[in-house]
N, C-alpha and C positions, 0 to 999 in steps of 0.2 A: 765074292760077297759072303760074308756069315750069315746062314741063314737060323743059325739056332745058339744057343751058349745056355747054359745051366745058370736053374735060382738055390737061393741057399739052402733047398732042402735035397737037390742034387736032382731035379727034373729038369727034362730038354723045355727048352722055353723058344718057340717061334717067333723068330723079332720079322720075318720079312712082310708079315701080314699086321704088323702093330699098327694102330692108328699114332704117328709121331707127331706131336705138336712142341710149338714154342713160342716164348712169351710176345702178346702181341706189343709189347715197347722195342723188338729187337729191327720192327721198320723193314719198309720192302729191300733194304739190299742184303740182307741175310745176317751179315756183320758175325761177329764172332758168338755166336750164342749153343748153347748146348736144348737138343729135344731130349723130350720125356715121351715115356709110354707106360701108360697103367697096367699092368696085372695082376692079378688074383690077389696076393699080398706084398707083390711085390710094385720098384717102379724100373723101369730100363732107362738108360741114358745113353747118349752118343752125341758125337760132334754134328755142327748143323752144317758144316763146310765138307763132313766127308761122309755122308751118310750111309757108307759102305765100309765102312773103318770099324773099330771093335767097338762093342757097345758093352756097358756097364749094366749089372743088376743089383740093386739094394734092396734091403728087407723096408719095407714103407715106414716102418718107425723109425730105423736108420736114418731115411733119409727127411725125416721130421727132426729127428734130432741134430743132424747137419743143418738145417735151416734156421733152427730155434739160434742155432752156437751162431751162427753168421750174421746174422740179425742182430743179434745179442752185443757185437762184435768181438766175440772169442777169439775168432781167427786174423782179428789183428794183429798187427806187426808193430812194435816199440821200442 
C-alpha cells in the first residue's frame, strides 16, 4: 500500500489516515467512482475499486478548475 506521495510544493502528504469519501449518487455497490480527500490546499484522489492503488494530488484550484471545464462541457468530444 502507499502510504504517503507528495503535494505540489514537494511535502510527504499521509493518505493512509485521510478521511476518503465519495459521491453519495454512486449507490451501495461501489460502481465505478473515484474518492476524494481534503488537505490543507490541496485535494487527493484515487480509485474507489482499488483503494490501495496510486492516489493523485491536485492543488484545490486545479481541481476547481477541472470541474468548472467539465461542467462547462469543455471536455467534450465532437
Amino acid at each position: 500500500m502507499q502510504d504517503d506521495l507528495y503535494d505540489q510544493t514537494g511535502d510527504c502528504v499521509e493518505v493512509a489516515t485521510l478521511a476518503w469519501r465519495k459521491s453519495s449518487r454512486s449507490g451501495d455497490t461501489g460502481g465505478a467512482c473515484v474518492e476524494v480527500a481534503g488537505l490543507a490546499a490541496a485535494v487527493g484522489v484515487r480509485d474507489s475499486k482499488d483503494p490501495d492503488g496510486p492516489k493523485l494530488v491536485f492543488a484545490s484550484a486545479e481541481l476547481r478548475a477541472f470541474a468548472r471545464r467539465a461542467k462547462s462541457g469543455g471536455f467534450d468530444l465532437r
